[in-house]
KOLSE-735968 format. One line per 3 residues: their letters; for each residue x, y negated, z of C-alpha. Coordinates in Angstrom, 2 decimals, padded with zeros to 5 digits. Layout:
A	X:Y:Z | ...
//
This chain:
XXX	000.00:000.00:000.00 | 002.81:-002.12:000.15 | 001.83:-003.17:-003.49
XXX	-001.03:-004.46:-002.02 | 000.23:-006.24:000.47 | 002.69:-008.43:-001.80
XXX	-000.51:-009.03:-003.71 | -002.46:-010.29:-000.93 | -000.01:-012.32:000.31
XXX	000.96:-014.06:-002.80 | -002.44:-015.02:-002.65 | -002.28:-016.69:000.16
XXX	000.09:-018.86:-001.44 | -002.03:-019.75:-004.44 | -003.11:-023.38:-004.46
XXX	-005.64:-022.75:-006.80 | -007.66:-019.85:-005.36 | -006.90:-021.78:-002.03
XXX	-008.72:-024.10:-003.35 | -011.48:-022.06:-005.51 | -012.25:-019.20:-003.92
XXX	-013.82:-020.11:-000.85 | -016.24:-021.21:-003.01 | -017.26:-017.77:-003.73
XXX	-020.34:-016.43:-001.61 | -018.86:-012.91:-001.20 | -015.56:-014.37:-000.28
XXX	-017.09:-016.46:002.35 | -019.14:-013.87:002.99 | -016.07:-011.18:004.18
XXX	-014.31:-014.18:005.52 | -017.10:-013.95:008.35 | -015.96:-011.15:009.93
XXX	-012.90:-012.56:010.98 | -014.15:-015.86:012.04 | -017.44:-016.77:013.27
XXX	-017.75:-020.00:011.83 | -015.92:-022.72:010.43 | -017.14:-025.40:013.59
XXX	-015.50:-025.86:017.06 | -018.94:-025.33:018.62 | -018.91:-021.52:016.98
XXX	-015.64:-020.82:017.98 | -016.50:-021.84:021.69 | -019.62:-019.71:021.11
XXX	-017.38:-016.69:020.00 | -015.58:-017.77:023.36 | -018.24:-017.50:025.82
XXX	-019.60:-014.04:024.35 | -016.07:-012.38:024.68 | -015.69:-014.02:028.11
XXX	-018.64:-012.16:029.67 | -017.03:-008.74:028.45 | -014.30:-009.60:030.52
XXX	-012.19:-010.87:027.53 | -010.05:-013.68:026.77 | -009.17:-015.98:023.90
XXX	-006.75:-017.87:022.01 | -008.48:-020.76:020.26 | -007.18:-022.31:016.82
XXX	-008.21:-024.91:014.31 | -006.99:-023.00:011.04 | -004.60:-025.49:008.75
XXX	-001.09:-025.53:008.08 | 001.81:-027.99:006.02 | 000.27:-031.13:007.02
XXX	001.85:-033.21:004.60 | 000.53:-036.70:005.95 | 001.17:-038.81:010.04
XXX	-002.25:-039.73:010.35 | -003.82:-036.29:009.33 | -001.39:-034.79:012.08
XXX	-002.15:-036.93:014.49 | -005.88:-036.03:013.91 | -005.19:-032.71:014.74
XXX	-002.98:-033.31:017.72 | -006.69:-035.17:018.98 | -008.76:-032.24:017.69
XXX	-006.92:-029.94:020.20 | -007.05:-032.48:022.97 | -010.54:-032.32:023.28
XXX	-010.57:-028.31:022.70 | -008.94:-028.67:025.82 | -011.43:-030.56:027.97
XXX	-014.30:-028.60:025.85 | -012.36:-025.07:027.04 | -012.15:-026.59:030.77
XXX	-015.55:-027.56:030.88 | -017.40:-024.81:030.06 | -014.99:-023.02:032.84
XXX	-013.70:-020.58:028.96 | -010.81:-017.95:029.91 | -008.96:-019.53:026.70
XXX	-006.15:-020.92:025.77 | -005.16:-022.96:022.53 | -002.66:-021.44:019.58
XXX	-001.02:-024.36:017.43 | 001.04:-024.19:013.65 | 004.13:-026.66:014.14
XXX	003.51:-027.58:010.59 | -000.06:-028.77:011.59 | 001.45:-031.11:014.11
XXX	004.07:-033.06:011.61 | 007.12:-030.32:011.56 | 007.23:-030.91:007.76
XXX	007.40:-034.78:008.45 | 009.91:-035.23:011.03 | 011.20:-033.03:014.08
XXX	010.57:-035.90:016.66 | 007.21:-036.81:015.58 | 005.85:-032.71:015.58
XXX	007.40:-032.66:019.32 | 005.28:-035.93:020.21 | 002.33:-034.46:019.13
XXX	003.34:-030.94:020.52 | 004.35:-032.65:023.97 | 000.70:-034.51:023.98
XXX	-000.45:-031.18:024.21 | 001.38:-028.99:026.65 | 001.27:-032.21:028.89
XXX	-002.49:-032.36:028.85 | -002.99:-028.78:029.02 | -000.86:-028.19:032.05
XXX	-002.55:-031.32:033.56 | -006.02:-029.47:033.18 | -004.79:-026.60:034.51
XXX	-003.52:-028.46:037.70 | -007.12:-029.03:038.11 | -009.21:-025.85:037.64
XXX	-008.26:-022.51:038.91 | -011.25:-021.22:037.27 | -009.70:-020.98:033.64
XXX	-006.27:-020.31:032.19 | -006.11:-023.59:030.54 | -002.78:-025.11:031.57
XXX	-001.19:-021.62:031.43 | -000.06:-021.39:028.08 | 000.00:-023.54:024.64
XXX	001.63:-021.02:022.17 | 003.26:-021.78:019.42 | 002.50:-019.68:016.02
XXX	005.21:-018.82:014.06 | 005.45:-019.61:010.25 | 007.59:-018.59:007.29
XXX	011.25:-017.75:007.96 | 012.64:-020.97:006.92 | 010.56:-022.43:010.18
XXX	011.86:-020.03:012.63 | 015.10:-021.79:013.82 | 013.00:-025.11:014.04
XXX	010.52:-023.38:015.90 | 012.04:-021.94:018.37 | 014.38:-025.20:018.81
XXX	010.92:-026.90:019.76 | 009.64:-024.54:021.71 | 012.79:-024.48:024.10
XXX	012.82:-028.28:024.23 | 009.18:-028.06:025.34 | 009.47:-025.79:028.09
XXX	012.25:-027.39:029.84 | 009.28:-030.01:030.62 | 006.65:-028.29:030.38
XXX	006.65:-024.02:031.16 | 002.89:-023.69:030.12 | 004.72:-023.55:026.33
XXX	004.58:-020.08:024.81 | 006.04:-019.28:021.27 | 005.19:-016.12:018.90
XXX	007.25:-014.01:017.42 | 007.43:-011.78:014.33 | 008.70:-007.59:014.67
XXX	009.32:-007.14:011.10 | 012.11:-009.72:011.22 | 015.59:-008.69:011.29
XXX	016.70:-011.48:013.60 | 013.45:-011.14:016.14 | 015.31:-008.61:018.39
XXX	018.38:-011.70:019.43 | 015.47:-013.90:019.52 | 013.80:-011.70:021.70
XXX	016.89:-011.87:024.11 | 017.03:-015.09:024.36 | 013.59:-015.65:025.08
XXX	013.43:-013.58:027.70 | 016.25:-015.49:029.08 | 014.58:-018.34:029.40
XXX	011.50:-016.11:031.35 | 009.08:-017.61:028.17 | 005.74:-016.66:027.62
XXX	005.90:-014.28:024.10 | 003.06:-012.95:021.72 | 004.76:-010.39:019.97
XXX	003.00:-010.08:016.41 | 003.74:-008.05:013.12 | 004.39:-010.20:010.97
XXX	002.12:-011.56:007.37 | 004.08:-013.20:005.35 | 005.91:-012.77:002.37
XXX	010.11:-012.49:002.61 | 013.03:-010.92:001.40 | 014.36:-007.63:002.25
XXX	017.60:-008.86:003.52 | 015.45:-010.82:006.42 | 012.60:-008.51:006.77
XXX	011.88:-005.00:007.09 | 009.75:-003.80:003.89 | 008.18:-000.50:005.48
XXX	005.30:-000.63:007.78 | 007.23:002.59:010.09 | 010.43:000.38:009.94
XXX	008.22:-002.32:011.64 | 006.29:-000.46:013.94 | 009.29:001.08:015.53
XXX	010.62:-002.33:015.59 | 007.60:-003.61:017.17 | 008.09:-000.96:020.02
XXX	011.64:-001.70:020.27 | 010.57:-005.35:020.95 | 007.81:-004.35:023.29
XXX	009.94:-002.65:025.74 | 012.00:-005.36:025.76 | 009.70:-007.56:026.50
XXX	008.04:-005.24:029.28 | 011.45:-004.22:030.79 | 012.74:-004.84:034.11
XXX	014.97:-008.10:033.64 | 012.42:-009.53:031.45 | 009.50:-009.05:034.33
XXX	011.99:-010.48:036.98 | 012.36:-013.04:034.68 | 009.41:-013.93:035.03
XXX	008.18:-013.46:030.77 | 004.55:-012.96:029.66 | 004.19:-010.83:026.99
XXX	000.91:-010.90:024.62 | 001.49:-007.94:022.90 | -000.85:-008.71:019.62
XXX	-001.20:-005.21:017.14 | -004.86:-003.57:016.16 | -002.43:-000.57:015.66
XXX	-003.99:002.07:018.21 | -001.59:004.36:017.92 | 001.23:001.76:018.81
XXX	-001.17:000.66:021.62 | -001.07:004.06:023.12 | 002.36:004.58:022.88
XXX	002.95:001.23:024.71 | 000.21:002.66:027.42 | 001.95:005.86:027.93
XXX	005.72:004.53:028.19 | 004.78:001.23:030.57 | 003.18:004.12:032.78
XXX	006.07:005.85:032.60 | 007.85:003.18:033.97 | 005.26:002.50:036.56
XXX	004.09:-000.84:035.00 | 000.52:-001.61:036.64 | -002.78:-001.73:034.33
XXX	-002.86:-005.58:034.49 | 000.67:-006.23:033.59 | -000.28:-005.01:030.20
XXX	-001.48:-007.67:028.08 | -003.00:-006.66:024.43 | -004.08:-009.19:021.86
XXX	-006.38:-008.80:019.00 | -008.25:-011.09:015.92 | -012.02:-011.92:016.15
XXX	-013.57:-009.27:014.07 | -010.91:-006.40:014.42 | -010.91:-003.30:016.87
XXX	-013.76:-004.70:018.98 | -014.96:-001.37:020.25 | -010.70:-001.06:021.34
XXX	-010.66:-004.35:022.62 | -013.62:-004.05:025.15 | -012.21:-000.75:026.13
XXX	-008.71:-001.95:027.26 | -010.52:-004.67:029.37 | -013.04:-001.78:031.01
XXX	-009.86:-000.12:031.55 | -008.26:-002.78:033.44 | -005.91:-004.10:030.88
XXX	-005.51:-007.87:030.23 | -007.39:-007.95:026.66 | -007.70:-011.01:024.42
XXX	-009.21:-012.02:021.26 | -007.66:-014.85:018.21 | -010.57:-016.86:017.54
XXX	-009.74:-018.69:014.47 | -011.97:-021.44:012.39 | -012.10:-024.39:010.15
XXX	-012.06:-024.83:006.83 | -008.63:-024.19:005.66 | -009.48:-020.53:006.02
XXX	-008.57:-018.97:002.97 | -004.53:-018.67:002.86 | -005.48:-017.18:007.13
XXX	-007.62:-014.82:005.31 | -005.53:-013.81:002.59 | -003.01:-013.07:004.93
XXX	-005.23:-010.62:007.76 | -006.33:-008.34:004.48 | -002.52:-008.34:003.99
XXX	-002.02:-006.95:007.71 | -004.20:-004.54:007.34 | -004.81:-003.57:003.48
XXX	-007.81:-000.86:004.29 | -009.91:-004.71:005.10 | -009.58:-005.08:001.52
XXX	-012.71:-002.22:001.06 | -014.77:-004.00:003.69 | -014.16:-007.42:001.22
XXX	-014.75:-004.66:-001.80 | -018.63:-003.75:-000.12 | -019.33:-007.45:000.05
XXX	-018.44:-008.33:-003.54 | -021.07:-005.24:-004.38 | -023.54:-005.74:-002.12
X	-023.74:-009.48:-003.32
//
């Protein structure tokens, strides 16, 4: 399927079906199982309904290579009032950010001004409520390759103000294991993802074994002794149950409690798996993406997981 895959992703690239195809009603129609609307209000919806099966979530406004100060800065203000929105309905959420949304393809300075607005306020909330997690954790998302060093540059400026600043990292990169290390250094706060993008072979493993061993690799690092006294989070973020199980079965090995685990998942995927490792005593917690730059996000969850494609394949028939 890795055919597929390259396809998929490619296609996320495309301006012109970025632009086009969301104007397709069976498009937008499979688009909906992965976010439940394109509105604030529906993701805080989405929010509230995972909350009372004892799951959290990681709110973002979809968008990415802002190319222009003013739009960034609108952004920067969208998330500030996600904030007091998450805080006052009392939400178990926190907020997910792209650098590139916030100015990073502008100027370094100005994406940490607008990236410091943020952590600031959100650890101010959290100062305030112990009812949510808000002031926990802003995370970072992390982008193509060439945004890595960058991103990780901010990120460690951040948190030597502000600890609530958690970054995201990618297993089928070559380089994500050192990054790893020093991460856990610091005692960060790490989601630990697959990786969607498209890159070369010398940076990036190619086969999806290659990366789920890798993604182990990476998880025991993250769950290990050191890191824990350390102090690191780890948001372990995979659909893959198999991987999930074999996560399970060696943290119990190493006497890891139930609640130290922390699993993350997308709105729409593995909800039956998701509600089960909450039951189950396991820190669970949804993505909840939406806005209208959707279709490049899209593009790039069918390339995740390529068997999606069939469930966009019964839409285009059933249209």
């Amino acid at each position: 399927m890795s055919w597929m895959r390259h396809v998929l992703v490619k296609a996320s690239e495309n301006a012109w079906l970025r632009d086009q195809a969301p104007r397709l009603r069976f498009v937008r129609s499979a688009s909906g199982r992965f976010l439940p609307g394109e509105k604030v209000d529906d993701a805080l919806a989405a929010a509230g309904r995972l909350a009372a099966d004892g799951v959290a979530t990681l709110l973002t406004h979809l968008g990415e290579n802002v190319r222009d100060r003013a739009e960034a800065e609108v952004v920067t203000a969208q998330y500030l009032d996600l904030l007091e929105r998450i805080q006052g309905a009392a939400l178990p959420s926190e907020i997910s950010v792209k650098l590139t949304q916030l100015g990073l393809d502008l100027d370094f300075e100005f994406c940490f001004a607008n990236l410091t607005k943020l952590t600031q306020h959100s650890q101010a909330l959290g100062t305030s409520s112990e009812r949510t997690r808000v002031g926990k954790t802003v995370w970072i998302d992390m982008e193509q390759s060439t945004y890595v060093d960058r991103t990780l540059e901010l990120h460690s400026c951040a948190r030597k103000a502000y600890p609530n600043t958690g970054v995201c990292v990618q297993a089928y990169l070559r380089r994500t294991e050192k990054d790893v290390e020093s991460l856990i250094s610091m005692g960060g706060s790490v989601r630990l993802v697959k990786g969607a993008y498209s890159e070369p072979p010398e940076i990036a493993l190619a086969k999806k074994a290659d990366v789920d061993e890798n993604y182990f690799r990476l998880a025991q690092m993250l769950l290990s002794p050191g890191a824990r006294r350390a102090g690191v989070r780890a948001a372990l973020a995979t659909h893959d149950r198999i991987l999930i199980a074999r996560i399970i079965d060696w943290a119990a090995s190493q006497e890891i409690a139930k609640d130290q685990l922390e699993f993350a998942m997308l709105y729409g995927i593995q909800r039956g798996e998701q509600l089960r490792l909450a039951r189950e005593g396991y820190r669970s917690g949804v993505l909840v993406s939406y806005g209208s730059f959707w279709f490049p996000w899209f593009m790039r969850r069918l390339a995740e997981r390529p068997a999606n494609v069939l469930f966009l394949v019964r839409n285009l028939f059933s249209t």
